[in-house]
N, C-alpha and C positions, 0 to 999 in steps of 0.2 A: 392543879390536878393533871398529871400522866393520862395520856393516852394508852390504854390498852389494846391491841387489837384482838377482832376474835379468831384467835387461829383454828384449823381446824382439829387439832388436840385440845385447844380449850372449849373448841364446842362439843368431842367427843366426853371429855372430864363431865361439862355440865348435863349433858343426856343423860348419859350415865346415873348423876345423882339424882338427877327428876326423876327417872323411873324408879328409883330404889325410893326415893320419898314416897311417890303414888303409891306403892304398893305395901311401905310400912305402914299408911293411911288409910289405904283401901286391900286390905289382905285378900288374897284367893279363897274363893268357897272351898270349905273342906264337910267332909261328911259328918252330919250330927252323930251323938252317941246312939241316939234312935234309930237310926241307919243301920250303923255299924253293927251294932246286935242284931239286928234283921238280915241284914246280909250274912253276918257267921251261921245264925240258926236254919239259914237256907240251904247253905252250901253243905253243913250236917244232914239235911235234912232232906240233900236233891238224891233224886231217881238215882244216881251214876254212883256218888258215893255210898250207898245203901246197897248197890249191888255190889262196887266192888268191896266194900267188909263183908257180905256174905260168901262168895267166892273165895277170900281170904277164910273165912273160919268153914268154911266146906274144905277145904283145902289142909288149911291146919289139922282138921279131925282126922282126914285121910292119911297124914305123915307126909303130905308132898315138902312140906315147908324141908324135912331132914334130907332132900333127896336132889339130885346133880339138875330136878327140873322146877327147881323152884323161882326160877326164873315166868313161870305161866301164870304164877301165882301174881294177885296183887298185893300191894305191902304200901307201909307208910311211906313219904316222902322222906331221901335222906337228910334234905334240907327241914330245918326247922320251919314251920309257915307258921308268922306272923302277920301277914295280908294278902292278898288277891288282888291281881288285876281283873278287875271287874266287865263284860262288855255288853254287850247288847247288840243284837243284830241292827242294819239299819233299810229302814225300807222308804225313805225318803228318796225319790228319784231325784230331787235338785242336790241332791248331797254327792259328793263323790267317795264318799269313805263307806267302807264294807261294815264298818260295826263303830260305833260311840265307846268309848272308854275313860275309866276313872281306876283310881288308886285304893282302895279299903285295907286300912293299918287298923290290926285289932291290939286293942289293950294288952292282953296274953296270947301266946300263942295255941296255937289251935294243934290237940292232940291230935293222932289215928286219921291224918288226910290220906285215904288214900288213892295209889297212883297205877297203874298201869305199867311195864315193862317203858315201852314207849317217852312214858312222862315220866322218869323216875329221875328227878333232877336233882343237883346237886346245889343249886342256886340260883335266886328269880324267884319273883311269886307266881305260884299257879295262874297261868286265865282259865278264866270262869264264866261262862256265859247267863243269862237274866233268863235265856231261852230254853235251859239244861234242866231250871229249876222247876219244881210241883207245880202245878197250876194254881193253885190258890196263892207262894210265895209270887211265881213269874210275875202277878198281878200287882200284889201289893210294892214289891221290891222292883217291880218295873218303874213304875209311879212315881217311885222315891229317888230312883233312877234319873228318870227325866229330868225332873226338881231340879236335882244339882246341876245334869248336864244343860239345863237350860242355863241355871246359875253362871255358871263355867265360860258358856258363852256369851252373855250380858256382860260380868267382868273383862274379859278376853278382848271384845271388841268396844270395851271404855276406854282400856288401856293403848288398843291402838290409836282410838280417835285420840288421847291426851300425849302419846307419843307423835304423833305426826303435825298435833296442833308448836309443841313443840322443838322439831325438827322442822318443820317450818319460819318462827321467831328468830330461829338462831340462826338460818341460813337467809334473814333477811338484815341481818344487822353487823355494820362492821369492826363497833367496838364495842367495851365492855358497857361503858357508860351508856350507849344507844342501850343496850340490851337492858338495864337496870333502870331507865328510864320508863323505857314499855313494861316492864315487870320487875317489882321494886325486891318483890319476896325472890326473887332470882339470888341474891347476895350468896345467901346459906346455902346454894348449892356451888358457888365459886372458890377455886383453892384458895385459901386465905392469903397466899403470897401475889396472886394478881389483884384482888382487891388491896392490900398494901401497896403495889408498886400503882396502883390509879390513883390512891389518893396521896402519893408522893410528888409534892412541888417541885416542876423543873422547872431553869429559865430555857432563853431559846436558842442557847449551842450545846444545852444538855437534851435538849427536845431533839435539836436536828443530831446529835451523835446518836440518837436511839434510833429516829427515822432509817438513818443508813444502816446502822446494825440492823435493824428487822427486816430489811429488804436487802443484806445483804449489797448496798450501793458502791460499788469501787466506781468512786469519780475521775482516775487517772484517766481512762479509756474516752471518756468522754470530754475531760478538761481541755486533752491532745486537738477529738476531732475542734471545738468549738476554736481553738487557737488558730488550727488551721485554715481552717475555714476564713476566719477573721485574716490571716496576709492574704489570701486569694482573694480578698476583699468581698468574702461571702456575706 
């Protein structure tokens, strides 16, 4: 059996596939359909969007919409909205971030959002504040809120703890075979050409031409001084 060593490209290759494994195994929290509906029927249903469609149809009745100022006016988003970036203010002093956020992709998209001069974007999903919304949604859609964002954070720091447990293993071992020893299920995350070249029988002037190629050894330099040395009677 070949000696492998673990270079540091074959420990970034194996990183690499440990975290893509954990996460095909352990998927990110995503928001229930219960959510989701909850959160569209809010954002319909908040204080900001109810005023800005009625300013919009005060506006329309008046003829402003025909006229060089309809720019005062509010009107739909040009972009299609399909989800919101959703936030929530954050009142946690141990926290350093101004507001909590998540992603809300709805099924269809969502007709008549509308927007302000200001906001009238062309791309991006709107933010959306938890704190914008009706008191009776703020409450409930807050709650549901949390939920996730706790979720979010539970996942988030498993994955560091399993990323660093392994970034640790692999910057403790200096070949393949150590490594698969401590961790046998490691195999499946190895290119399949260094687990080939480890279980490839060498003898030992095929061993030592590998040793010199991988550390790159030019013995000239060295064969000289030792020669030398030896008439000087070193």
């Amino acid at each position: 059996m070949a000696s492998v060593r673990m270079t540091n490209e074959l420990r970034v290759d194996i990183r690499q596939n440990a975290e893509r494994a954990y996460e095909l195994a352990n998927p990110e929290p995503t928001p229930s359909t219960e959510y989701i509906d909850r959160v569209r029927r809010a954002v319909v249903d908040s204080p900001i969007q109810k005023f800005l469609k009625e300013m919009a149809e005060i506006g329309e009745a008046r003829g402003l919409n025909n006229t060089k100022v309809q720019s005062v006016l509010p009107r739909p988003n040009k972009e299609t909205v399909t989800g919101v970036q959703l936030r929530r203010m954050n009142t946690d002093a141990l926290n350093n971030r101004d507001y909590d956020s998540h992603t809300i992709r709805f099924n269809t998209q969502m007709q008549q959002y509308y927007v302000t001069e200001e906001s009238y974007s062309r791309w991006g999903d709107p933010c959306i504040y938890v704190d914008d919304f009706s008191d009776n949604d703020r409450l409930e859609v807050g709650d549901m809120f949390m939920k996730l964002q706790a979720d979010h954070d539970a996942w988030h720091e498993a994955l560091r703890a399993y990323e660093n447990s392994i970034g640790r293993l692999l910057e403790n071992v200096t070949t393949l075979k150590q490594l698969l020893e401590v961790w046998p299920a490691a195999e499946s995350l190895v290119p399949a050409e260094k687990i080939q070249k480890m279980h490839t029988k060498e003898n030992r002037k095929q061993q030592a031409k590998r040793v010199r190629e991988e550390i790159s050894f030019d013995p000239t330099i060295a064969n000289q001084a030792v020669l030398t040395a030896k008439m000087l009677g070193g």
